[in-house]
N, C-alpha and C positions, 0 to 999 in steps of 0.2 A: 147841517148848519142850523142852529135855533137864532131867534130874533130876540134881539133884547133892549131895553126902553133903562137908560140910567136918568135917575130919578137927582142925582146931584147936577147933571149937567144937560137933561133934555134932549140928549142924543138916541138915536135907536140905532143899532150895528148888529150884524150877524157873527157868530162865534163859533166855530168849531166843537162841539160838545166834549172834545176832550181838554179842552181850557174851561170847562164851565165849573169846575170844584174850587177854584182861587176865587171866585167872584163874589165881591160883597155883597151887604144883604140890601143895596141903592141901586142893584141890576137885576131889574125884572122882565120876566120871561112874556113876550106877549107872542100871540098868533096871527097878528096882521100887518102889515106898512100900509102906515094911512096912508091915502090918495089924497090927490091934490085938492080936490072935491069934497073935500069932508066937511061941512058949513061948521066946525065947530072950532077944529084946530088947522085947517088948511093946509094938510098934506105934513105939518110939523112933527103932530104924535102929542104934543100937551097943547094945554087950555089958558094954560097960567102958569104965575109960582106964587108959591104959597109963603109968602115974607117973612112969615115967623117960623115956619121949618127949613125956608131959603131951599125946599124940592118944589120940584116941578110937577103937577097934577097933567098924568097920563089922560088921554083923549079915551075916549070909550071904542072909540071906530081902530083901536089896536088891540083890540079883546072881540071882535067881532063873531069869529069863529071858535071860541074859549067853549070846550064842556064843564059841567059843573064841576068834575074833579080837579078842573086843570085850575077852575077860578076858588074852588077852597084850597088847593096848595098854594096860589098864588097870595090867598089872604092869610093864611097862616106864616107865609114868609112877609107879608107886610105885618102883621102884628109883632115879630118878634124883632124890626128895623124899628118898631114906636118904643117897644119893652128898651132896646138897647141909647136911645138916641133920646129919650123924656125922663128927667125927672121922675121918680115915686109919687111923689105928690101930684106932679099934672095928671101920669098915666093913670091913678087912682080918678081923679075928677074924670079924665073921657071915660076910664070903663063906666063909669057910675051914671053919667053921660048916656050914653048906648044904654043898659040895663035899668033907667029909671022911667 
């Protein structure tokens, strides 16, 4: 079973990895279930939402255990959720954003 953090609705659920090929690209794979103790999201998994994407910004204390391969696979499936879900023109302005 992998754990996973959906970014439209703030929930984290466990999935049978033979279901995990249907899953959008707003279900991301984390390595942890935050605790109740986590001084930042309190056991929830997010921090906030982000009102002009209307997703929910993932807690860090659910990546806790992430090797680097697992967190550049993870960023290259969140860049291709911004490529699909933004405007050319925005996505232009954040790259240029990051690389200026």
């Amino acid at each position: 079973m992998k754990k996973y953090f959906s970014v439209f609705s703030g929930v984290i659920y466990e999935l049978d990895e033979k279901y995990t090929k249907n899953l959008d690209c707003g279900q991301l794979e984390i390595t942890n279930i935050p605790k109740s103790n986590c001084k930042k999201c309190l056991g929830k998994g997010y921090t906030g939402k982000d009102l002009k994407t209307d997703h929910y910004k993932m807690c860090p204390c659910t990546l806790k255990d992430a090797s680097p391969s697992f967190l550049k696979a993870a960023a290259e499936h969140q860049i291709q959720d911004v490529q699909l879900n933004t405007k050319k023109t925005d996505f232009d302005s954040i790259v240029d954003e990051i690389y200026s």
